[in-house]
Legacy VTK file of the C-alpha trace (Angstrom):
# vtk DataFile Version 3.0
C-alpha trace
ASCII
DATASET POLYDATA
POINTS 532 float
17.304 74.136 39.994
14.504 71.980 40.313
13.120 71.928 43.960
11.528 68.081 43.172
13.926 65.563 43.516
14.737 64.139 40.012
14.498 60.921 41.831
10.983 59.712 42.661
10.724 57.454 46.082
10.331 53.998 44.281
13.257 54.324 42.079
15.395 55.372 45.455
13.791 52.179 47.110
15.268 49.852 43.676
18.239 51.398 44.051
19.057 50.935 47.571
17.692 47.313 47.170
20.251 46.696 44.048
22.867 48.324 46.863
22.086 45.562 49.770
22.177 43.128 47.101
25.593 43.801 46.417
25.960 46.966 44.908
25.528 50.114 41.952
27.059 50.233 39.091
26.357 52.841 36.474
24.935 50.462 34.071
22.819 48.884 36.227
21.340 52.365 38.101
21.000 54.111 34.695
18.773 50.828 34.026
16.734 51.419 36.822
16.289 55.125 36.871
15.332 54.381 32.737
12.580 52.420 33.932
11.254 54.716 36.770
11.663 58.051 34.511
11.456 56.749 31.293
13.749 57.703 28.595
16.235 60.318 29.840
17.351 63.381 28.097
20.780 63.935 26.195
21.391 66.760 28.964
21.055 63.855 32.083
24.785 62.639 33.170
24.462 59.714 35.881
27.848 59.079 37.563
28.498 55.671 40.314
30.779 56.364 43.474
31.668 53.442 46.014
34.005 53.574 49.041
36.404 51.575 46.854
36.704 54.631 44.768
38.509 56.426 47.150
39.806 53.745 49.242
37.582 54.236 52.320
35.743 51.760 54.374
38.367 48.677 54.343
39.090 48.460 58.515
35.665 49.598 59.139
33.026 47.705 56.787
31.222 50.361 55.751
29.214 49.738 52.447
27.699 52.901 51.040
27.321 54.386 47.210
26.661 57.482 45.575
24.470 58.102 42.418
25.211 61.792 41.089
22.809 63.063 38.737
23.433 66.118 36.719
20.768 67.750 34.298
21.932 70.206 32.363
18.771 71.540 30.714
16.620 71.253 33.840
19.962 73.030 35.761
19.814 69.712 37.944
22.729 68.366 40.182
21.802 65.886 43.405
23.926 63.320 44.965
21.813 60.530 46.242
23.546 58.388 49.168
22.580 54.775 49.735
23.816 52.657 52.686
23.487 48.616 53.176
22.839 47.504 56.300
24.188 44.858 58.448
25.851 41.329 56.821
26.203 38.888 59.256
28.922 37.484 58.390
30.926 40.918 58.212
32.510 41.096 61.623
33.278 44.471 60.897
29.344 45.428 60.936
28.605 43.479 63.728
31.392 44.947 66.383
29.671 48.126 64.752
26.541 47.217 65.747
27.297 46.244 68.828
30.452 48.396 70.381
29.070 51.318 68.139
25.016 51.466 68.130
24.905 49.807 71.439
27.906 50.913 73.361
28.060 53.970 71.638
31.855 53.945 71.784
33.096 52.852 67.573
32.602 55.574 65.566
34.421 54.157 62.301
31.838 54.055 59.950
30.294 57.323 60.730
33.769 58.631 60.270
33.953 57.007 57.030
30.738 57.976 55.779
31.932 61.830 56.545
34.848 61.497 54.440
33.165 59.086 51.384
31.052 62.259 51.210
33.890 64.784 51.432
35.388 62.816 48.601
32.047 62.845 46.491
31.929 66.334 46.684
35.331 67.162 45.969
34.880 65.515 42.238
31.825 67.199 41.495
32.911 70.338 42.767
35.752 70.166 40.421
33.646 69.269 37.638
30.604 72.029 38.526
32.053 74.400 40.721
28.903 76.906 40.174
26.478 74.438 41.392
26.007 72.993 44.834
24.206 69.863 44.957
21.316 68.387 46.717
22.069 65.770 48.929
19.517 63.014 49.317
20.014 59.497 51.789
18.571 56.213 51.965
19.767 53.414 53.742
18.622 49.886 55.903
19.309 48.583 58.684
22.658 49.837 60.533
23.016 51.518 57.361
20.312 53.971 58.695
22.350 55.009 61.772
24.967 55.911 59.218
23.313 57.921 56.964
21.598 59.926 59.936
24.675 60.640 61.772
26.036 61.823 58.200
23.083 63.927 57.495
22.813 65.363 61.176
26.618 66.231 60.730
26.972 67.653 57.831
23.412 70.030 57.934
23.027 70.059 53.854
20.664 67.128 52.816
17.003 67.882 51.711
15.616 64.440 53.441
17.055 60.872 54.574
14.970 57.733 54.551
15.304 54.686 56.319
14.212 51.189 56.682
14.097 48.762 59.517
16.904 51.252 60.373
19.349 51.209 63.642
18.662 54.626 65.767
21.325 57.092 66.395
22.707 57.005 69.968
23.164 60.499 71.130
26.332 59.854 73.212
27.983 57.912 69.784
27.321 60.885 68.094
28.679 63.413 70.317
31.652 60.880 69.897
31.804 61.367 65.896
30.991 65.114 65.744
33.583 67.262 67.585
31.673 70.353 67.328
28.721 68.993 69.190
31.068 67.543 71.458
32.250 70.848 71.981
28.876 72.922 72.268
28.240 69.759 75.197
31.650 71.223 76.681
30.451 74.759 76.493
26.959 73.523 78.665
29.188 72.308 81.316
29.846 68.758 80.625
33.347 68.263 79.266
32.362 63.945 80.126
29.537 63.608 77.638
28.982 60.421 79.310
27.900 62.024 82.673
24.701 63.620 80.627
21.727 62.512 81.555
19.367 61.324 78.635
16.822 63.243 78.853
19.366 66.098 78.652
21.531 64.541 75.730
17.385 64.643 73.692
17.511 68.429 74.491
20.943 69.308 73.175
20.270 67.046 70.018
17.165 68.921 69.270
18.817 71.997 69.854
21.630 72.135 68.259
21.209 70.073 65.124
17.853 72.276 64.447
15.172 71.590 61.905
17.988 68.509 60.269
16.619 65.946 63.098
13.146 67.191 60.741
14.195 65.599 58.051
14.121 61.797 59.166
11.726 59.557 57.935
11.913 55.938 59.542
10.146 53.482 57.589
9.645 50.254 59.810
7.790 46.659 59.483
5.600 45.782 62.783
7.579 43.184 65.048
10.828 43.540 63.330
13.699 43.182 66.275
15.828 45.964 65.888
13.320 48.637 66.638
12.770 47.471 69.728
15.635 47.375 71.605
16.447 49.522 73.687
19.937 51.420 75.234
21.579 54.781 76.845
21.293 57.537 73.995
19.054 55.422 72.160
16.762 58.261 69.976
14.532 57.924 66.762
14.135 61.340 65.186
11.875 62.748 62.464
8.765 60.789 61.099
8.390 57.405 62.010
5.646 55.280 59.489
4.882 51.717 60.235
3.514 48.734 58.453
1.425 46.138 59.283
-0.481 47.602 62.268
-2.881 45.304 61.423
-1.443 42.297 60.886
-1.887 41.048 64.772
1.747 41.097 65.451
3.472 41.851 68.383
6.421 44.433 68.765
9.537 42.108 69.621
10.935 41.339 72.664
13.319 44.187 74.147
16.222 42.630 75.392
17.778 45.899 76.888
14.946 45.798 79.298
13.671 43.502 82.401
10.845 41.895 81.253
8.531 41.658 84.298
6.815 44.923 86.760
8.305 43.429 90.238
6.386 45.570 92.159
8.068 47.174 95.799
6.733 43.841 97.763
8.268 41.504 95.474
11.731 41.545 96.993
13.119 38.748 94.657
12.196 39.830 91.506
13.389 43.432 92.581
16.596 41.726 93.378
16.666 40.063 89.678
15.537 43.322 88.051
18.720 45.558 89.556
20.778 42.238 88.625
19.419 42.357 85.178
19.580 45.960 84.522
23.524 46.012 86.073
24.315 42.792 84.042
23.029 44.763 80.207
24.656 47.893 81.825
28.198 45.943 82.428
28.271 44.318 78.931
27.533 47.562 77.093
30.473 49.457 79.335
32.981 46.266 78.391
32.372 46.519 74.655
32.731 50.205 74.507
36.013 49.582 76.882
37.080 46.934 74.556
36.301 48.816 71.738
38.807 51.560 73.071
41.432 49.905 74.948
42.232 48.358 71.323
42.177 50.707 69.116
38.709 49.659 67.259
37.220 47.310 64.725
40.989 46.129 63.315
42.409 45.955 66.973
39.643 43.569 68.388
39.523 41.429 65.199
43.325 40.603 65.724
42.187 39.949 69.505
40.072 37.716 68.765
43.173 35.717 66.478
45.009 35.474 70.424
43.821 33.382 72.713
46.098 34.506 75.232
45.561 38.307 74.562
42.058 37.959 74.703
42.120 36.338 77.576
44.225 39.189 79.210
41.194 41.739 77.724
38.895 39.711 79.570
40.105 40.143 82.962
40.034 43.509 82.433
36.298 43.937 81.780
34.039 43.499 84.490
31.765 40.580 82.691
35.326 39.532 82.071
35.858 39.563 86.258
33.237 37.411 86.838
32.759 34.620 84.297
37.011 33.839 85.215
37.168 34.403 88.725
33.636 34.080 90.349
31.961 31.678 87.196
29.979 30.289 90.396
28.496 33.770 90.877
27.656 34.500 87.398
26.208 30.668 86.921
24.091 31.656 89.141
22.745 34.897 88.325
21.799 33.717 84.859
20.472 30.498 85.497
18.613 31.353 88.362
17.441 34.676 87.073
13.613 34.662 86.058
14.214 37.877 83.813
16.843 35.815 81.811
14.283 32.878 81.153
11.717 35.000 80.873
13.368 36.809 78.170
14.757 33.878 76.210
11.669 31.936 75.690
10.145 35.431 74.650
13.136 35.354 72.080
12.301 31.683 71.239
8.325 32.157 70.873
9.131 35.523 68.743
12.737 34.036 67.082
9.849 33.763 63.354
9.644 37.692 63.344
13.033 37.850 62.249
12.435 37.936 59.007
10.214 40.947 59.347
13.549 42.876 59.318
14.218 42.474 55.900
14.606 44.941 53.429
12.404 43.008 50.914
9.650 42.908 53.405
9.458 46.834 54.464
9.979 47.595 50.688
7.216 45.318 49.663
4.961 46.852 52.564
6.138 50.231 51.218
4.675 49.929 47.771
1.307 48.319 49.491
0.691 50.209 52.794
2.170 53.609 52.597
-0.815 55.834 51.718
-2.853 54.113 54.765
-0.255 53.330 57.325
0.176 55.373 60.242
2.122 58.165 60.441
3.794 59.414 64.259
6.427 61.999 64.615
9.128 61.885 67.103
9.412 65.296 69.281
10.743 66.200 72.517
8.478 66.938 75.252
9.428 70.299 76.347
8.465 69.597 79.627
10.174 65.976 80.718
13.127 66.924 77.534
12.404 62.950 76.922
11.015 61.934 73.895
7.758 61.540 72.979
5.936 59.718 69.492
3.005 61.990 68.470
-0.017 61.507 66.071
-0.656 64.822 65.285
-3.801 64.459 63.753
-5.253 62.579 67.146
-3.805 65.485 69.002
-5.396 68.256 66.282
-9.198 66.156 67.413
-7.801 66.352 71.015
-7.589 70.091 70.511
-11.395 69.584 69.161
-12.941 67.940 72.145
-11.313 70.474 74.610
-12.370 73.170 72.956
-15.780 71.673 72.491
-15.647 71.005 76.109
-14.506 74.605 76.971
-17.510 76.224 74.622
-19.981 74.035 77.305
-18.670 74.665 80.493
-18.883 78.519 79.166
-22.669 77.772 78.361
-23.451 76.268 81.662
-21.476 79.057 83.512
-23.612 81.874 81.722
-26.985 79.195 82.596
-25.681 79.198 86.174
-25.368 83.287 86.675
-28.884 83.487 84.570
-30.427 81.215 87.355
-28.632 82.855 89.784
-29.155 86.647 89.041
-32.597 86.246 87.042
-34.264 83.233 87.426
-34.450 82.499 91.706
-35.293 86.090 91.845
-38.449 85.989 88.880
-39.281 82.152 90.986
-39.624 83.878 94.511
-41.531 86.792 92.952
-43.757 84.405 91.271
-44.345 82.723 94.530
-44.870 85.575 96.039
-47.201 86.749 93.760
-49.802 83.888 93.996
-49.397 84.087 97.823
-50.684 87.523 97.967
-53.326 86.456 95.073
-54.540 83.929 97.810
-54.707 86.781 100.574
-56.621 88.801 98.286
-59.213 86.454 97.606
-59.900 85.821 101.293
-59.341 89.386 102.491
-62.279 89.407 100.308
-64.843 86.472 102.182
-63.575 86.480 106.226
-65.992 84.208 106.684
-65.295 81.556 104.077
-61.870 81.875 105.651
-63.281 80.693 108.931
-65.281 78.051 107.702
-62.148 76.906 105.866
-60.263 76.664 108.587
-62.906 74.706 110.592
-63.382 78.253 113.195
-66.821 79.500 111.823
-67.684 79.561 115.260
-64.518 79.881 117.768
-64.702 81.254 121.199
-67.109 84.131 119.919
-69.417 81.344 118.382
-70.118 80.199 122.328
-71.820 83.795 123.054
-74.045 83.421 119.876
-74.777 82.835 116.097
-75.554 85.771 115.160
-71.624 87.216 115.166
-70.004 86.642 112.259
-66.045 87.808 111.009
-66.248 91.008 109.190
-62.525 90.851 107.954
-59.375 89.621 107.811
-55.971 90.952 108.568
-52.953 88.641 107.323
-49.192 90.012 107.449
-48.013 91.315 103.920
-44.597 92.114 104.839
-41.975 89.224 103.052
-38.756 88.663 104.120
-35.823 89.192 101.336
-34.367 85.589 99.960
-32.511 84.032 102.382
-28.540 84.635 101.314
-28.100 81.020 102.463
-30.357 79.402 99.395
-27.960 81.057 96.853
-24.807 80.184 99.177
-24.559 76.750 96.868
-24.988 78.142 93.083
-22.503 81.003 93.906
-19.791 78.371 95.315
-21.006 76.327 91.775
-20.240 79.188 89.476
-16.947 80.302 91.203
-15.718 76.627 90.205
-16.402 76.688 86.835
-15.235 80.049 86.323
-11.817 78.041 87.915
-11.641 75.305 85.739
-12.315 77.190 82.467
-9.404 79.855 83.369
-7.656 76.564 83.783
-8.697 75.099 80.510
-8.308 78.197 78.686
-4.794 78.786 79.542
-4.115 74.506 78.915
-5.472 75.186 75.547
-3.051 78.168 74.959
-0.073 76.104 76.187
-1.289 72.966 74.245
-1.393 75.535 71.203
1.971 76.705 71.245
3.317 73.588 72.022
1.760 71.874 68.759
3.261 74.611 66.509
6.524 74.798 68.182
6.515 70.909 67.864
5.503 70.491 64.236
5.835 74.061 62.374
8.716 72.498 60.837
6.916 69.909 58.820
5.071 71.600 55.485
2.828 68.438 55.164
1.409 69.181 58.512
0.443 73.199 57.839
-2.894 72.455 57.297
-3.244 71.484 60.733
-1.368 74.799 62.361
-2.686 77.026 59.590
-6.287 76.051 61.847
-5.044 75.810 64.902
-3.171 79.363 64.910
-6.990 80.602 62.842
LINES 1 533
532 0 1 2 3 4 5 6 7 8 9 10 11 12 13 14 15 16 17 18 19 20 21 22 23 24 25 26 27 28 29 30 31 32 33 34 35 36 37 38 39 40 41 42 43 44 45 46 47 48 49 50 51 52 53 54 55 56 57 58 59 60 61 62 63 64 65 66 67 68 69 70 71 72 73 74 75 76 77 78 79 80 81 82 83 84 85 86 87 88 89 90 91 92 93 94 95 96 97 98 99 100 101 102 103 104 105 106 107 108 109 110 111 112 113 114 115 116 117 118 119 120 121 122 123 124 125 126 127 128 129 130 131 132 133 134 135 136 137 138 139 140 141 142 143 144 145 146 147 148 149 150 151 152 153 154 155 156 157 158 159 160 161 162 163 164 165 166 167 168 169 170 171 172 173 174 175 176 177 178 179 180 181 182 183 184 185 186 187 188 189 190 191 192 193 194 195 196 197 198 199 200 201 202 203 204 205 206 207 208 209 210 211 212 213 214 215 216 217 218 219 220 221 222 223 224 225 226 227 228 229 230 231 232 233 234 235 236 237 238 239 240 241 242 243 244 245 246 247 248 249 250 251 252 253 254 255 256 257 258 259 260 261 262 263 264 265 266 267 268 269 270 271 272 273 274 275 276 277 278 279 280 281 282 283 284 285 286 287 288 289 290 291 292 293 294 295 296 297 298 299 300 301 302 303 304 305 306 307 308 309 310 311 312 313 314 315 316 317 318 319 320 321 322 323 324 325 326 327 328 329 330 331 332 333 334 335 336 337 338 339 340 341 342 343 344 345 346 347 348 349 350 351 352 353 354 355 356 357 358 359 360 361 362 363 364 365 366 367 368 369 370 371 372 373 374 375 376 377 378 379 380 381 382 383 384 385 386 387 388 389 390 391 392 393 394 395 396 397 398 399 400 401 402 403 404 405 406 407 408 409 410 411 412 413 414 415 416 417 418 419 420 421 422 423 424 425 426 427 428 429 430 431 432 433 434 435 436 437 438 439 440 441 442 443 444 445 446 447 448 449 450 451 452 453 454 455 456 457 458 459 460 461 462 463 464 465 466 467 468 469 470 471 472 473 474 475 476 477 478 479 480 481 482 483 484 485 486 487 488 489 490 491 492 493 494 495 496 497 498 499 500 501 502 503 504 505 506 507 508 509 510 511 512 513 514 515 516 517 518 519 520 521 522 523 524 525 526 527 528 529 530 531
């Protein structure tokens, strides 16, 4: 088998546009693969699955497709998976978004994605039992959570690629994936939902491996859903985005208080708790909504009862307070300077919406993608949080220390020269011309006198005839003084500090890069020097 993709990346990105347009067909992909590939061979076989196939996304809403592609001369056989994201008007994606993304409670679709690909595989491994396939994933939007929970679960794709997508949250996937429920177990926590999240980031790493690797996010500047934020909220992979340039601002986070209060600031610290316990609240009643009703088909038949959703109501906590304290909550919103601050940030930004479409990320695709840049999201092994990384500005980081390291080492060695070599050749220099200087008036006593304005003295009072026949000066110099070297000693002891310091920062900083990006084959140029 081929190890390049039959599929190139622009003929994945028409496809999964034809998909969130409505959906593939095998007359209309073989089109489009035609045109990206050209003519195909008699050997190629392109076969269309969609959840109506099997029967599988009805209660849920899910809207994926499968393209297999079998080559029999080249020995080829990949499944390529592509997800549409979110319709508005599909209640069924939108409780997803919110009661699943968000809340991290519904897990339907994800379920359903696991079994559309069970099914997939079940034809073609009754068709080509010798041959296991290579799974491929694209998808927008919430389509993206989808396909990376799918991916992450079932450990056998070669890549998954996703636009303006909706992140994984780690605590919804724990939810869908009963084995990494159970390894959470096994570490102690049989409540997934007591885990902190910086921990949850560890055990996601961990135990889904090099697969979180494989992730590439593809994402248009100022486009909403990126920003928001929420409890197991984590990006993985590669994350590329467009229109860096373009002078727009990331969108407003509504997950998060917009203003820095500050300890003095007693009322907006009082707003900010209010705030964060208000988007806390919500998220708990949806995912208790979510369960108490058995899901996406339970809640949509709530919502047909007045009477029963009123009952649901007063037993959520937002519920609580908009019935029996509406004073209260009247209050807290209108008076709250986070809640206008954030809606006329929603208001001034409400244009950027349309930077989450898939024609706009696909169009920046085609135009940006060979300049844009590139960041890769790792966990910090020493916080477990997550970190976005440029690894090229940390390789020239890398640079300038060791740059900086090779000249402390040269003014260390120019220090101990001065110290060892250089005071000692200066004093004996000095000395040197001192006893030059004796010399020459050892040699003329009396020149010495009338030098020193004593060509007479007390002996000149008895008469002119006496005159000084020599002169005796001490020779003897003391040793230099310990005290004068005291400073350049104290000097060189610190740099020999901080460059045992820097040395073993660089060796950390070292293994860290590797460990954080040995996974990634575009990126061995970088270790391949670094580990030289």
């Amino acid at each position: 088998m081929s190890n390049q993709a039959f599929l190139d990346e622009d003929t994945r990105n028409n496809l999964l546009l034809l998909e969130n347009k409505g959906g593939l067909t095998n007359e209309k992909v073989t089109d489009i693969i035609t045109e990206g590939t050209g003519e195909l061979d008699t050997g190629v076989t392109i076969e269309v699955y969609t959840q109506e196939d099997f029967k599988i996304g009805n209660e849920s809403g899910l809207n994926v497709s499968a393209v297999h592609i079998q080559d029999t001369n080249e020995n080829t056989n990949e499944v390529y998976y592509f997800f549409r994201g979110t319709e508005p008007s599909n209640f069924n994606d939108v409780w997803t978004d919110a009661a699943g993304i968000a809340a991290g409670s519904n897990t339907e679709q994800l379920e359903d994605s696991i079994e559309f690909k069970e099914n997939v595989n079940r034809v073609i491994e009754s068709e080509t039992p010798e041959v296991i396939p290579k799974n491929y994933a694209d998808a927008y939007s919430l389509g993206v959570n989808n396909a990376s929970g799918l991916m992450l679960i079932s450990k056998d794709f070669e890549d998954m690629r996703g636009f303006n997508g909706a992140p994984i949250n780690a605590y919804h996937l724990a939810e869908a994936d009963s084995s990494f429920e159970q390894y959470l177990n096994g570490e102690g926590y049989p409540n997934i939902r007591k885990i902190p999240q910086e921990l949850m980031s560890k055990y996601i790493y961990d135990y889904y491996g090099e697969e979180v690797h494989k992730i590439v996010n593809y994402r248009q500047k100022g486009e909403p859903l990126y920003a928001q934020s929420f409890p197991g909220k984590m990006y993985l992979g590669k994350v590329v985005t467009f229109g860096e340039d373009s002078g727009v601002d990331d969108f407003v986070d509504v997950g998060s208080y917009p203003y820095e209060p500050g300890v003095m600031n007693l009322p907006l610290l009082y707003d900010e708790i209010s705030y964060n316990g208000r988007i806390e609240r919500w998220l708990n009643d949806l995912g208790g909504i979510d369960e108490r009703n058995g899901g996406i088909k339970g809640v949509e038949e709530l919502g047909q009862s007045p009477f029963k959703l009123f009952v649901e109501a007063s037993n959520t906590q937002t519920g609580k307070e908009i019935i029996f304290s509406p004073f209260r909550t009247f209050r807290d919103v209108i008076f709250s300077p986070g809640v206008w601050k954030q809606t006329s940030s929603i208001k001034d930004a409400w244009g950027q919406m349309d930077l989450h479409s898939l024609e706009i990320v696909l169009s920046s695709y085609d135009k940006e993608k060979s300049k844009a840049r590139v960041r890769y999201v790792r966990l910090d092994p020493v916080s477990n949080k997550q970190i976005t990384l440029e690894p090229e500005t940390l390789y020239q980081f890398l640079n300038r220390c060791e740059l900086g390291l090779t000249e402390k080492k040269e003014v260390l060695n120019n220090l101990k020269n001065y110290e060892s070599n250089i005071m000692t050749e200066l004093y004996t220099k000095e000395q040197s011309e001192i006893i030059k200087k004796i010399d020459a008036k050892s040699a003329s006593p009396q020149a010495f006198l009338i030098e020193t304005n004593n060509q007479y003295g007390f002996w000149g009072k008895l008469g002119k005839d006496r005159e000084a026949r020599s002169v005796t000066f001490d020779e003897d110099f003391s040793p230099l003084d310990g005290r004068i070297k005291t400073p350049i000693i104290e000097l060189i002891s610190l740099f020999e500090e901080e460059i045992s310091e820097m040395e073993n920062f660089l060796e950390n900083y070292k293994e860290t890069y590797i460990k954080m990006f040995e996974k990634d084959e575009e990126l061995s140029k970088y270790i391949n020097v670094i580990k030289s």
